[in-house]
ROLUMZA-565961 format. One record per residue (C-alpha): residue in one letter; x, y, z. Coordinates in steps of 0.5 Angstrom, whole numbers, padded with zeros to 4 digits, always signed. Layout:
// ROLUMZA-565961
aXYZ ...
This chain:
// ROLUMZA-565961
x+0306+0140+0408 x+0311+0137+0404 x+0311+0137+0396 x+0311+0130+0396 x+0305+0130+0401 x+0301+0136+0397 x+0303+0131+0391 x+0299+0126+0394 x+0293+0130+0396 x+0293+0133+0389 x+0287+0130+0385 x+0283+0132+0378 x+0275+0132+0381 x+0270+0134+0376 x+0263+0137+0379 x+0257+0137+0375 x+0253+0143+0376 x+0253+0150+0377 x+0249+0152+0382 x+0251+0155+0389 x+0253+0149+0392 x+0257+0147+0385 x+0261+0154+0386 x+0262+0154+0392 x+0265+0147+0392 x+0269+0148+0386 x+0272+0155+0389 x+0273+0152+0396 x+0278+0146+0392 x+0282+0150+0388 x+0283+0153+0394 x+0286+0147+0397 x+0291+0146+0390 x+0286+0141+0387 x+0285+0140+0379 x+0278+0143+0379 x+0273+0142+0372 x+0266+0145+0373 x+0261+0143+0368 x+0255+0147+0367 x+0250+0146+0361 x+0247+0152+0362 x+0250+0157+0357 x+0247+0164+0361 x+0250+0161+0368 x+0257+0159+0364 x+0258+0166+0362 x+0256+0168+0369 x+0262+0164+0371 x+0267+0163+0365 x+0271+0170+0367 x+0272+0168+0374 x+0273+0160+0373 x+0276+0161+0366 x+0280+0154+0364 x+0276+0151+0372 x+0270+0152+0368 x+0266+0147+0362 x+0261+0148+0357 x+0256+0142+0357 x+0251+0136+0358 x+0255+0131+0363 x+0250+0126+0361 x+0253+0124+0354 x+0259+0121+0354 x+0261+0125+0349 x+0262+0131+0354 x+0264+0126+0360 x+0270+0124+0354 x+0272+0130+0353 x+0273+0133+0360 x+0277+0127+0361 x+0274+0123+0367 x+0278+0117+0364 x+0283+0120+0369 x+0278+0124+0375 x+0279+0121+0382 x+0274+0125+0384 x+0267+0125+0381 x+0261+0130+0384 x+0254+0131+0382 x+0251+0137+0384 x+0245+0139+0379 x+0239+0141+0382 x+0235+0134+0379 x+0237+0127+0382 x+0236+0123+0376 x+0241+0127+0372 x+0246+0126+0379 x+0245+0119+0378 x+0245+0118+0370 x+0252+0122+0371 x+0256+0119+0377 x+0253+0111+0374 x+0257+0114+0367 x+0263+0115+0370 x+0264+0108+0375 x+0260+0104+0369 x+0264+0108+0363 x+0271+0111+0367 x+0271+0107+0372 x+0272+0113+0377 x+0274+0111+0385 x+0268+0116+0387 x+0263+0119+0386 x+0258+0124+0390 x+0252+0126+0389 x+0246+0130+0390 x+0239+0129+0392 x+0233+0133+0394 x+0228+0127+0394 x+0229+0123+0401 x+0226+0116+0398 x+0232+0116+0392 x+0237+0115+0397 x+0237+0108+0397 x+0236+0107+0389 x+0243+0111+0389 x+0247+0108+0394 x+0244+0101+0391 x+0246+0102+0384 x+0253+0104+0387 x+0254+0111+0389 x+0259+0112+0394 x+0256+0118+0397 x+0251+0122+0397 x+0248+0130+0400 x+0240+0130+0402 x+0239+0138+0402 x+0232+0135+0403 x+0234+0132+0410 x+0239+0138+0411 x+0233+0144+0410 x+0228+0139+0415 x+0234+0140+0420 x+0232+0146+0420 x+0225+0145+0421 x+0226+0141+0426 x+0231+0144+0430 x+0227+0151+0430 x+0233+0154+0432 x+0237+0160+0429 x+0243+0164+0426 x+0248+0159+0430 x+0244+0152+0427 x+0250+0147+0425 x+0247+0144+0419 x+0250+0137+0417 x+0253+0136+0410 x+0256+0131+0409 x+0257+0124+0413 x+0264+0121+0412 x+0263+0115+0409 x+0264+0108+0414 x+0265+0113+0419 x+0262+0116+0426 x+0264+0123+0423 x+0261+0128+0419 x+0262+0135+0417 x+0257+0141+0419 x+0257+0148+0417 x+0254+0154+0422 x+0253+0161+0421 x+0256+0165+0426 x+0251+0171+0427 x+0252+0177+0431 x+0251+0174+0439 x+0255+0168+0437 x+0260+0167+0443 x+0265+0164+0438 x+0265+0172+0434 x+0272+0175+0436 x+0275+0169+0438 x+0282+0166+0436 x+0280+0158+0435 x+0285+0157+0440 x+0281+0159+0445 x+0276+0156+0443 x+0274+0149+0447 x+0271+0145+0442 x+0268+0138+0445 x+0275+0133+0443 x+0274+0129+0436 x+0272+0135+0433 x+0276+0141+0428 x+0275+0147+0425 x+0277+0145+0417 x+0275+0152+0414 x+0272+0158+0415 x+0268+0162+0409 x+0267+0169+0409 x+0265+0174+0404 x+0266+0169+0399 x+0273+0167+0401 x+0275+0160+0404 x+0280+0161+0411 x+0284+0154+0412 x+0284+0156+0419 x+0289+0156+0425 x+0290+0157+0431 x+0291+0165+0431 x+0284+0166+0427 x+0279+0169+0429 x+0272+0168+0428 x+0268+0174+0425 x+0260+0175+0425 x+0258+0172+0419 x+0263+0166+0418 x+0261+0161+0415 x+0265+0155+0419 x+0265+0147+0418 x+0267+0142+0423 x+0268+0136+0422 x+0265+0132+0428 x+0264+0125+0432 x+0257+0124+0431 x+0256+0123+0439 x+0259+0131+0440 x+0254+0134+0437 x+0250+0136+0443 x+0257+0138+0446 x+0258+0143+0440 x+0251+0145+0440 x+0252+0148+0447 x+0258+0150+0446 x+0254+0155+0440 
């Protein structure tokens, strides 16, 4: 990729909240070159975090306006609320369209019936972790379980993630030998807490955690494939 390219790409996103999915998001974009600030209120888990993220790493409330200034949403591309309470997801990604004006927002929600109240009052995309644990519910299967993650906004694609456990047929496997259904592609691999920007010649290992962006109608491909 060329300077001007990564130029391009580069952006300032903000993630409230520093939970699992908040961490390793962050991680995952500073990985990719981005500008990263993850803001987290709670001061024992900002403290857990503030010697590995150091200046990637904020210490308060993003619901008063005061915070939201002084992290600069004003020039944020990208906004993500990731808390593990929907109304404060919600309060968040409402200040910064309303106040700041921020190309997009992403949230979090764990109950099914405030999908609709978020993408109504504007949020450009969200994640439904309920709807992600019922799918594996419903699917009653195991290590290989492609859990969806995110759905690609005015698209018929979305983004999965699958452990690969020790029977997987992928394990010890270059990604060029393995025949994935068309319309679809391998964009990262984490394994022991380290995100991979696969190629061609990496081989897939037990325990990687794989995402795959993939045309909605593969998915039965892929999941045969696993």
């Amino acid at each position: 990729m060329s300077d001007i390219e990564k130029q391009d790409n580069h952006k300032f996103i903000i993630v409230v909240g520093a939970g699992k999915m908040g961490y390793n998001l962050t991680k995952l974009l500073i990985s990719e070159g981005h500008e990263v600030l993850l803001v987290e209120e709670d001061k024992t888990r900002f403290n857990e975090l503030s010697a590995e993220l150091g200046e990637n790493i904020f210490l308060g409330d993003a619901t008063e306006s005061e915070v939201l200034k002084e992290i600069g949403t004003n020039r944020a591309n990208v906004v993500v609320a990731v808390t593990g309470d929907d109304d404060v997801n919600l309060i968040v990604c409402q200040m910064a369209k309303i106040m700041y004006m921020t190309p997009r927002t992403i949230a979090r929600i764990s109950n099914p019936k405030n999908e609709d109240i978020f993408l109504t009052l504007g949020i450009d995309n969200i994640v439904n972790t309920t709807q992600i644990v019922n799918s594996l519910i419903e699917k009653e299967v195991d290590a290989n379980m492609i859990v969806p993650i995110l759905d690609i906004k005015g698209s018929n694609a979305e983004i999965v993630e699958t452990e690969l456990s020790s029977n997987s047929p992928l394990v010890n496997k270059a990604i060029k030998d393995i025949k994935l259904p068309e319309e679809s592609l391998i964009v990262s691999i984490l394994r022991e807490g380290q995100v991979i920007f696969p190629h061609g010649n990496t081989v897939l290992q037990k325990d990687d955690t794989i995402m795959i962006l993939i045309s909605k109608d593969k998915m039965d491909i892929l999941r045969q494939i696993l």
